[in-house]
C-alpha positions as a Markdown table, in Angstrom:
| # | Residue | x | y | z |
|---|---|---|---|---|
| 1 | Unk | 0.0 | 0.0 | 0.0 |
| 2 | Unk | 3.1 | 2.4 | 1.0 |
| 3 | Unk | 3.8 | 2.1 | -2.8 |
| 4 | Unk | 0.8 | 3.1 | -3.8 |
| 5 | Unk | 0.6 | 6.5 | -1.8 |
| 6 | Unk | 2.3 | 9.0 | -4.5 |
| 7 | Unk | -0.4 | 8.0 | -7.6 |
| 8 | Unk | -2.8 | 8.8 | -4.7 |
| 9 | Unk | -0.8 | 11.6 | -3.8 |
| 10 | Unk | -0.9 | 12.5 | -7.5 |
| 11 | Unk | -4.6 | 12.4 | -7.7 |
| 12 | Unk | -5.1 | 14.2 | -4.6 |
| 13 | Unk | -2.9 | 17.2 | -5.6 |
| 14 | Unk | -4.3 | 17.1 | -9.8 |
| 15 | Unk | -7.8 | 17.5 | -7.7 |
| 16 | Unk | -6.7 | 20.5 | -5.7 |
| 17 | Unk | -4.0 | 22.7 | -8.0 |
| 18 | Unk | -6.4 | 23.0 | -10.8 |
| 19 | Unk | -9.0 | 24.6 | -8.5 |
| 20 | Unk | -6.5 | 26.9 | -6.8 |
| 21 | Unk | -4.9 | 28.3 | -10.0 |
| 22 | Unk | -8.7 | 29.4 | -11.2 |
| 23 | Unk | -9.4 | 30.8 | -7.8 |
| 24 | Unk | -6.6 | 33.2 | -8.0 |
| 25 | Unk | -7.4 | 34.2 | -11.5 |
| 26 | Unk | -10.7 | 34.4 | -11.8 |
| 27 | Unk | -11.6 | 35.1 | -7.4 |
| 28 | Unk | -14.0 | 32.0 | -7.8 |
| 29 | Unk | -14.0 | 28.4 | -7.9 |
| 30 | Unk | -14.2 | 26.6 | -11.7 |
| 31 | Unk | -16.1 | 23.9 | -12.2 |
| 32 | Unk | -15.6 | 22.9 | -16.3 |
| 33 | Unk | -16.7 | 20.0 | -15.9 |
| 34 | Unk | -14.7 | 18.7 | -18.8 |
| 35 | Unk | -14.7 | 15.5 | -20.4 |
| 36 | Unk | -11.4 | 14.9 | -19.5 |
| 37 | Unk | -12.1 | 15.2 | -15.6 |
| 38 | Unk | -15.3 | 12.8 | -15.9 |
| 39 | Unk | -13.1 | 10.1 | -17.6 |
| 40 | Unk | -10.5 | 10.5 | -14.8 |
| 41 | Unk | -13.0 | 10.6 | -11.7 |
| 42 | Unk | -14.4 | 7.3 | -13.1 |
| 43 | Unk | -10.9 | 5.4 | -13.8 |
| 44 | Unk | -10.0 | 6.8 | -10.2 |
| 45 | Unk | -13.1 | 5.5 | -8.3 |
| 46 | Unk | -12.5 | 1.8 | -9.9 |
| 47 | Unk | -9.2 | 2.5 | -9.4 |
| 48 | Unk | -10.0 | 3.0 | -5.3 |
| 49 | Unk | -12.4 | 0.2 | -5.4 |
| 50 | Unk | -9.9 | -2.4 | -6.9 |
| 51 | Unk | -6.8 | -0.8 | -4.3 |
| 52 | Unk | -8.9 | -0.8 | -1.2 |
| 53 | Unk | -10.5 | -4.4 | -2.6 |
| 54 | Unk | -7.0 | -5.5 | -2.6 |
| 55 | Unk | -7.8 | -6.7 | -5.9 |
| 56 | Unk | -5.0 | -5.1 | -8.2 |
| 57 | Unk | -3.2 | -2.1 | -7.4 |
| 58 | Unk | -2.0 | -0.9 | -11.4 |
| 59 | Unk | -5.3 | 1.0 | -11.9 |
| 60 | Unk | -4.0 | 3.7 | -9.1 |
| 61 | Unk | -1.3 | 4.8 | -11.7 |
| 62 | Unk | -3.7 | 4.6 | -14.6 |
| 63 | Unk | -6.1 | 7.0 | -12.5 |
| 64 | Unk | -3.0 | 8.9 | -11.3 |
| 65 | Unk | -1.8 | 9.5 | -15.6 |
| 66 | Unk | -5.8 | 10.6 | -16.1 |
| 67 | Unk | -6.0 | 13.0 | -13.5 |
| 68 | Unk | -2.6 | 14.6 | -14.7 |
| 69 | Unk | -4.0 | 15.1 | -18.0 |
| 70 | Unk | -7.3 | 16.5 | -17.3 |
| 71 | Unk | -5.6 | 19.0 | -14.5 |
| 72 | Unk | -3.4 | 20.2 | -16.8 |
| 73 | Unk | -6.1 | 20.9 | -19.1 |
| 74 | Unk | -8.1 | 22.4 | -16.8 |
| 75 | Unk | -4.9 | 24.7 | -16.1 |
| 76 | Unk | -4.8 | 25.7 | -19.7 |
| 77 | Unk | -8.1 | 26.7 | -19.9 |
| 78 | Unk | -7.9 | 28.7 | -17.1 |
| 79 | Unk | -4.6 | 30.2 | -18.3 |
| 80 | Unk | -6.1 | 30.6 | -21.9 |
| 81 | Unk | -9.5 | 31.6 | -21.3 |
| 82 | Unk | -9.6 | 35.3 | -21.9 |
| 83 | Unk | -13.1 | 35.2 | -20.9 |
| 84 | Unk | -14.9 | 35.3 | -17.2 |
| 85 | Unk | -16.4 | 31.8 | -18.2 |
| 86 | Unk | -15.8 | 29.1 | -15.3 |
| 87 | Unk | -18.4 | 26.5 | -15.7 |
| 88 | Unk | -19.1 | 23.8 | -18.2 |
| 89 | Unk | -16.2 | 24.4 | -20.6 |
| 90 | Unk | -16.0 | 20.4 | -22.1 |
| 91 | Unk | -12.5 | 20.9 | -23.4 |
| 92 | Unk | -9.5 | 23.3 | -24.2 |
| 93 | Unk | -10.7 | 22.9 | -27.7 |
| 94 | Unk | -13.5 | 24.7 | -26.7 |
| 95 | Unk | -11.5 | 27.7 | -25.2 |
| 96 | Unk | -9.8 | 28.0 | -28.3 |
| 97 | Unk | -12.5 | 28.1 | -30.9 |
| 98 | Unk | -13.9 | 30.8 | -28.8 |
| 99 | Unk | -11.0 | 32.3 | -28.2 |
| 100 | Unk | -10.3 | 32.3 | -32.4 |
| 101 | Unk | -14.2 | 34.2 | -32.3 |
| 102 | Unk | -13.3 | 36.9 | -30.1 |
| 103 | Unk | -10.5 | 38.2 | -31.9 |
């Protein structure tokens, strides 16, 4: 389990820097919701369910590899957004395209 603790670690912090990083630019919470960050809290709940099981323990550094993507997308949108938009952006995609339409 010891092994384990820095994918957890990983997740913990790829659920917490996102949210801090919009709250100093933006002076309220985000919440995207992005397809990326659904995918990742589903691998990361079987993930939990198969560690704490004691069923398999790989999963925790397949959850740990989503989170990391879909927190540093949500950093880019934040950091890209040139808009006061903080909820239901589905990817950076999106930011961009509206980004292009603003200009």
């Amino acid at each position: 389990m010891l092994r384990e603790l820095i994918p957890i670690a990983i997740v913990i912090a790829c659920f917490i820097v996102p949210v801090v990083i919009g709250f100093i630019k933006f002076r309220k919470m985000t919440s995207y919701h992005t397809i990326a960050v659904k995918i990742s809290v589903s691998i990361t709940i079987v993930a939990y369910v198969l560690l704490f099981t004691g069923l398999s323990s790989w999963p925790m550094s397949l959850a740990a590899a989503a989170c990391l993507y879909a927190a540093l997308e949500q950093i880019l949108i934040t950091l890209l957004n040139r808009q006061d938009k903080t909820v239901d952006i589905k990817s950076i995609w999106h930011v961009l395209k509206d980004n292009r339409k603003s200009v």
